[in-house]
SEGUKE-266962 format. One record per residue (C-alpha): x, y, z; residue number from 1. Coordinates in pm, 1 decimal, always signed. Example, Ala and Ser with C-alpha at 12.3 -4.5 7.8 and 13.67 -1.06 7.14 Angstrom:
<atoms>
<atom><X>+1230.0</X><Y>-450.0</Y><Z>+780.0</Z><num>1</num></atom>
<atom><X>+1367.0</X><Y>-106.0</Y><Z>+714.0</Z><num>2</num></atom>
</atoms>
This chain:
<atoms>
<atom><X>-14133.4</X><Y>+7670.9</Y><Z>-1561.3</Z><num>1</num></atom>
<atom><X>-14393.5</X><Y>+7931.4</Y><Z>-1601.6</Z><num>2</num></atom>
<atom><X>-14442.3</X><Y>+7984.9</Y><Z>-1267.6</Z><num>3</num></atom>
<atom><X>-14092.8</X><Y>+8051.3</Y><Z>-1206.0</Z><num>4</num></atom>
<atom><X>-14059.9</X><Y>+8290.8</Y><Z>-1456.6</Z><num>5</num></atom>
<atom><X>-14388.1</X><Y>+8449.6</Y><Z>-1327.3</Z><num>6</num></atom>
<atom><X>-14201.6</X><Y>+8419.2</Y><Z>-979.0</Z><num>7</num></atom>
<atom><X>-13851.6</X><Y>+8594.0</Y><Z>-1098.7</Z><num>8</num></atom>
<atom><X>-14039.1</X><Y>+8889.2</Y><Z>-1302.9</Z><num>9</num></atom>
<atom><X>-14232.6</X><Y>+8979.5</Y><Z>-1014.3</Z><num>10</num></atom>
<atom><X>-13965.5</X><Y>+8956.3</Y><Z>-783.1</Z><num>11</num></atom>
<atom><X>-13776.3</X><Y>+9232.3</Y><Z>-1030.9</Z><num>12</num></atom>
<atom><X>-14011.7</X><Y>+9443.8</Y><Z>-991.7</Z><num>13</num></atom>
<atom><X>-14157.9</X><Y>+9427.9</Y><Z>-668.2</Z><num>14</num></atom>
<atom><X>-14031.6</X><Y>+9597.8</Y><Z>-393.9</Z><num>15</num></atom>
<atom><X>-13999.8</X><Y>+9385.2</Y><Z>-63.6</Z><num>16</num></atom>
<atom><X>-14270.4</X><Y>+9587.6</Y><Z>+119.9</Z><num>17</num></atom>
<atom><X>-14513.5</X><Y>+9520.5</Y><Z>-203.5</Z><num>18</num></atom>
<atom><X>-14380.1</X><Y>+9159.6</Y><Z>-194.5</Z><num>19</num></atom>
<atom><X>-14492.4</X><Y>+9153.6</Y><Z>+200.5</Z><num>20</num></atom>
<atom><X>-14820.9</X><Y>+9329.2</Y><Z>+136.1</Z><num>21</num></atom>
<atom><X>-14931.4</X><Y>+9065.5</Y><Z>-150.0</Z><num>22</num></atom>
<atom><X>-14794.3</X><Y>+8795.6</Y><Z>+14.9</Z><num>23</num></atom>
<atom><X>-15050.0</X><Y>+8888.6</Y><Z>+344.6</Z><num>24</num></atom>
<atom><X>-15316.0</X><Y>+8938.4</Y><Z>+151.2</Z><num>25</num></atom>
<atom><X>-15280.8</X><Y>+8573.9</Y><Z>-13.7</Z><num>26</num></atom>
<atom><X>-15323.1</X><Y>+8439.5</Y><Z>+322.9</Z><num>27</num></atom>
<atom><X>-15688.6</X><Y>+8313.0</Y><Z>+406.1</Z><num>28</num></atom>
<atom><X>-15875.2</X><Y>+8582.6</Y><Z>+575.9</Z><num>29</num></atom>
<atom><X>-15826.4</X><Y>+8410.1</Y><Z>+932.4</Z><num>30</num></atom>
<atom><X>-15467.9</X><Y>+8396.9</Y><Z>+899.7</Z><num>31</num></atom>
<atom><X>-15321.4</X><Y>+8466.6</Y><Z>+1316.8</Z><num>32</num></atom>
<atom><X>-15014.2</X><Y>+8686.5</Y><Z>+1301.3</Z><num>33</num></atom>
<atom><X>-14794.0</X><Y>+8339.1</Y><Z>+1344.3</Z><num>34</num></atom>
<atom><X>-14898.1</X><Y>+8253.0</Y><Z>+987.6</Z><num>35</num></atom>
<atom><X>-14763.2</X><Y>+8605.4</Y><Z>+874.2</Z><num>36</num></atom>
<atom><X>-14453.7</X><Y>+8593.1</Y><Z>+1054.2</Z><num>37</num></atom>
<atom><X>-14407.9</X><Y>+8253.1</Y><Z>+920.4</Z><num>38</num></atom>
<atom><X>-14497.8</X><Y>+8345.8</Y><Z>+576.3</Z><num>39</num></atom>
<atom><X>-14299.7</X><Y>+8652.4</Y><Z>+592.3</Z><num>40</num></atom>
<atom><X>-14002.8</X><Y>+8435.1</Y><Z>+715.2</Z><num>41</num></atom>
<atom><X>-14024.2</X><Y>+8164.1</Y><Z>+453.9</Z><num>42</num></atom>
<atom><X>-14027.6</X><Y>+8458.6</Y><Z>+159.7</Z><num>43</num></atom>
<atom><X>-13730.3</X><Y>+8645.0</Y><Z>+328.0</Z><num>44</num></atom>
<atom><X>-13551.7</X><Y>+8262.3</Y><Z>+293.0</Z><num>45</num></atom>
<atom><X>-13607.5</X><Y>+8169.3</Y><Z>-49.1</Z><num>46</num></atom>
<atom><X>-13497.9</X><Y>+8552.4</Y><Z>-129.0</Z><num>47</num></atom>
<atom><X>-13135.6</X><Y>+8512.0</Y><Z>+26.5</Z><num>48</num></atom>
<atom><X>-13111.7</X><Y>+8139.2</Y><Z>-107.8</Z><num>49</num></atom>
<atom><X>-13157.7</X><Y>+8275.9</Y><Z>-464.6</Z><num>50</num></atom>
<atom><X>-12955.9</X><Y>+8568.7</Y><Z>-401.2</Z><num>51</num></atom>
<atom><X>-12677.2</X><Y>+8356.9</Y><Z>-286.1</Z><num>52</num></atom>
<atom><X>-12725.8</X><Y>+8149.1</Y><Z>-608.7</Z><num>53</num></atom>
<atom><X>-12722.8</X><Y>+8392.2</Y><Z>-789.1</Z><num>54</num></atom>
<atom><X>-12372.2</X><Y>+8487.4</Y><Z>-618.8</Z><num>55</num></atom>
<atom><X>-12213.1</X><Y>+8133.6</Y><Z>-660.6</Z><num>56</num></atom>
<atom><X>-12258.9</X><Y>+8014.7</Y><Z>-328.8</Z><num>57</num></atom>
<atom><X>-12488.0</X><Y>+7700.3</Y><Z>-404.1</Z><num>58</num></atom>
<atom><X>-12370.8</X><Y>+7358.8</Y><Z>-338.7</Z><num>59</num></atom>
<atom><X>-12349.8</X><Y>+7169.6</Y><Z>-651.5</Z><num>60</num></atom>
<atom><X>-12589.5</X><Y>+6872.9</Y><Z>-738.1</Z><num>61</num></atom>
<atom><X>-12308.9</X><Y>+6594.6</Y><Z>-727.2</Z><num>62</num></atom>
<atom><X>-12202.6</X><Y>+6726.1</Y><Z>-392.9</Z><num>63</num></atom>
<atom><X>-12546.6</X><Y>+6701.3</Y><Z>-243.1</Z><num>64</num></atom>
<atom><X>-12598.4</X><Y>+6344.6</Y><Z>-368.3</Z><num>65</num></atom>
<atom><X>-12256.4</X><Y>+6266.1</Y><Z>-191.5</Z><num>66</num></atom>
<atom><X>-12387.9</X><Y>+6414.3</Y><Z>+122.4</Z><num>67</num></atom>
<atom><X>-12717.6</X><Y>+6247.4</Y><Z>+95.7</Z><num>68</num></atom>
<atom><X>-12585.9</X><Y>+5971.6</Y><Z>+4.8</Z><num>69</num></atom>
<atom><X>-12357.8</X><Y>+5939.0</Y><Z>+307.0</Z><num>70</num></atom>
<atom><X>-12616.9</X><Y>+6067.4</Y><Z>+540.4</Z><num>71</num></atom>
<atom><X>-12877.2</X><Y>+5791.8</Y><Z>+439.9</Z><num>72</num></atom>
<atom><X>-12580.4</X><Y>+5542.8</Y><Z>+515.1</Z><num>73</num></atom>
<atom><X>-12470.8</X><Y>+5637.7</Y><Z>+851.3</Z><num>74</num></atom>
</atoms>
């Protein structure tokens, strides 16, 4: 819980090219420019998903166990 908290103050703050910045320079020194891209790509992801959340366009948890549920059977 602490971590997301730490997680959703810094992304109020942060701007997205500070968020890109920090996010490179977490990346072990002989990071290739395919880890940035996917790094940057996985960022820009959970962003929109939260953002989207945020907008009420999540899938409620009953209605993923449903699908799950009927994917693992078929």
């Amino acid at each position: 819980m602490l971590a997301q908290r730490q997680v959703e103050s810094e992304r109020d703050y942060m701007t997205i090219k500070e968020m890109a910045i920090k996010s490179i320079q977490n990346l072990p020194d002989d990071a290739n420019w395919d880890d940035i891209q996917e790094r940057i790509a996985f960022i820009a992801g959970v962003r929109k998903g939260l953002r989207e959340l945020d907008e009420g366009k999540g899938i409620g948890h009953d209605r993923i166990k449903e699908d799950f549920a009927e994917w693992l059977t078929n």
